[in-house]
N, C-alpha and C positions, 0 to 999 in steps of 0.2 A: 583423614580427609577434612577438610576445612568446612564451614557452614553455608559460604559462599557454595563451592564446589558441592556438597550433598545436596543442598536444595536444587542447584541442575541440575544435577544426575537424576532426581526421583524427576521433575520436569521431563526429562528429554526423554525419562521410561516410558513415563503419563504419556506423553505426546504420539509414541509409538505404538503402546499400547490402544488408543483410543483411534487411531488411523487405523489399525487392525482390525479392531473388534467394535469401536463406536463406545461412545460415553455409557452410555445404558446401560453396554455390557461387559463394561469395566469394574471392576469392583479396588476399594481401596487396599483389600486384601492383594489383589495379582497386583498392583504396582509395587506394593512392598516386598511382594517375592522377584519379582523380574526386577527389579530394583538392588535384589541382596542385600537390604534394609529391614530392619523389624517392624511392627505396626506401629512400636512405640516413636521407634526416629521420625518414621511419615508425619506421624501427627504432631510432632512437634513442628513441623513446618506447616502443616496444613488439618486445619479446621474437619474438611468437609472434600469429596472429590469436587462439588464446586470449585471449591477453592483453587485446586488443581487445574481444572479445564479454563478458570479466570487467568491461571500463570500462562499456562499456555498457551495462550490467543493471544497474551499479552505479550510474551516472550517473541513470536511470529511478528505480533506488530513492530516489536523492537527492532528487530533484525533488519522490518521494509523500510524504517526511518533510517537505520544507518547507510542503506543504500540507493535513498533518495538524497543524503547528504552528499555522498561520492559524485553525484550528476551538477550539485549545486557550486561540485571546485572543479567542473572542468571547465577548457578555456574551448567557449564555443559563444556563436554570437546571442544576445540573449533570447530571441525567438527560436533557436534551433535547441537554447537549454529547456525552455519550456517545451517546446515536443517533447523532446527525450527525456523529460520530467513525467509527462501523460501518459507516456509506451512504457518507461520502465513501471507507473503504479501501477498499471494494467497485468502486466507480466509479471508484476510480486502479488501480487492479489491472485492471479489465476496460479501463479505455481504453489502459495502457502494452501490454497484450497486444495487442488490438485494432489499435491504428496502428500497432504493427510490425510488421503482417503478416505475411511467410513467417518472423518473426524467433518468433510463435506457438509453434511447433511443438520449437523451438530453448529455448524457458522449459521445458516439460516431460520433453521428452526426456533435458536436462540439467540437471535437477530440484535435485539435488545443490548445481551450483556454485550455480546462482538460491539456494538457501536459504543458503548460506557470504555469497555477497554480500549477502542480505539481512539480516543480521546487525546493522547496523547501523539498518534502518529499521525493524525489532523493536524492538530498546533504545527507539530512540526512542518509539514506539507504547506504549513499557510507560513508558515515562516520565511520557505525557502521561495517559495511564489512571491512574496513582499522583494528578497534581497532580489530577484531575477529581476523583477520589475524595475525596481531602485536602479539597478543596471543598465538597463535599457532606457532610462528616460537622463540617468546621466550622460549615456553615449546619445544622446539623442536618435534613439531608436525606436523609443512608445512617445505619446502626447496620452498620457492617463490624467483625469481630470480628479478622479476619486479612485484611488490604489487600494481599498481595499472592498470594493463592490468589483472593479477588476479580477481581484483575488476570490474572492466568494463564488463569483462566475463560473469560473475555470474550476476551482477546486471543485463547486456541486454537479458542473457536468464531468469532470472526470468521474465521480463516486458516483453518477448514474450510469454511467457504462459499465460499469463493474459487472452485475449479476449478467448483463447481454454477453459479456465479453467471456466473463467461463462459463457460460454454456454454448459457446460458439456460435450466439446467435449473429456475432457478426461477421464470422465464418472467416475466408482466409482475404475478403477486403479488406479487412484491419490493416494490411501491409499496402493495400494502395490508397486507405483513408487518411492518409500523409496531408492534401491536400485541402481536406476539410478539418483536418483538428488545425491546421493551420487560420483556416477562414474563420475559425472561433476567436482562436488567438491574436488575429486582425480584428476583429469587431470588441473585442474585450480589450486589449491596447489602444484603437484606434492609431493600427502603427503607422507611421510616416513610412510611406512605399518609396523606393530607391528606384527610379527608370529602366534598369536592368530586369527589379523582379516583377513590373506590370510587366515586361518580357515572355518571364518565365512564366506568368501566370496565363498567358495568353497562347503558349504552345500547352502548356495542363490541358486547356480547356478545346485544343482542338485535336 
């Protein structure tokens, strides 16, 4: 097996193992055995079970930038990419919590490292918020005066819904808050409204 390939393997063991039982009571030893690895291979990858639980967060963040990328090539108009940019982060953050199970408890408590490793699925997130925007002020669709306080906007209220959002503090409105991540999205673009949708916003509201 290749070096590429054994360092995910013990990963994806860590990862199970730790949504199982919780980091605590994880030991490097049961990875190397559920793993079918020696202590000696493990440590050649890995330091420390830190080490391990940094890949793994880190791996999870990977996975949610790739599929923030997916939403940035579809062909939709650029205020409808932005929603469906805020509902899918919501839904990859709630489901990477979620199927980890006791791994849950281990994102908060160690709050800290999760934000250092998530550093890089940020970038990306503010990446893809810059090209949507770009997008929309070529089609003349946003009037942004400053694109990246636009972006900062949006990006820190998305990652303040976060903890509300898996603990279902916003319960099953989240499907009919359609309306107000949009009015964020209007205040933060200052989007140029089309006569059709002061329309639509006007049967919303009654």
């Amino acid at each position: 097996m290749g070096t590429s390939k054994t360092r995910d393997k013990l990963i994806d063991v860590a990862r199970h193992l730790f949504a199982k039982r919780g980091v605590e009571d994880t030991t490097m030893n049961d990875i190397a055995v559920a793993s079918e690895k020696g202590r000696r291979t493990l440590y050649t990858y890995f330091k420390s079970k830190e080490e391990v639980f940094y890949a793994v967060i880190e791996r999870e963040m990977a996975r949610m930038g790739d599929r923030l990328r997916l939403v940035a090539t579809k062909d939709l108009e650029p205020e409808d990419k932005l929603v469906q940019l805020v509902y899918t982060h919501l839904s990859l953050i709630k489901d990477a919590v979620v199927r980890n199970g006791n791994l849950r408890a281990e994102f908060f408590r160690d709050i800290w490292l999760v934000e250092k490793v998530r550093k890089e699925f940020d970038r990306t997130e503010i990446e893809i918020l810059q090209q949507i925007i770009m997008q929309g002020i070529r089609q003349g669709k946003f009037d942004v005066a400053n694109i990246r306080m636009s972006v900062d906007i949006i990006h820190y209220c998305i990652k303040g819904l976060e903890v509300p959002y898996i603990y279902g503090r916003l319960g099953s409105s989240i499907s009919v808050s359609r309306p107000m991540v949009k009015q964020v999205i209007h205040r933060a673009m200052a989007k140029i409204e089309r006569p059709d949708e002061k329309e639509e916003e006007n049967k919303i509201k009654d």
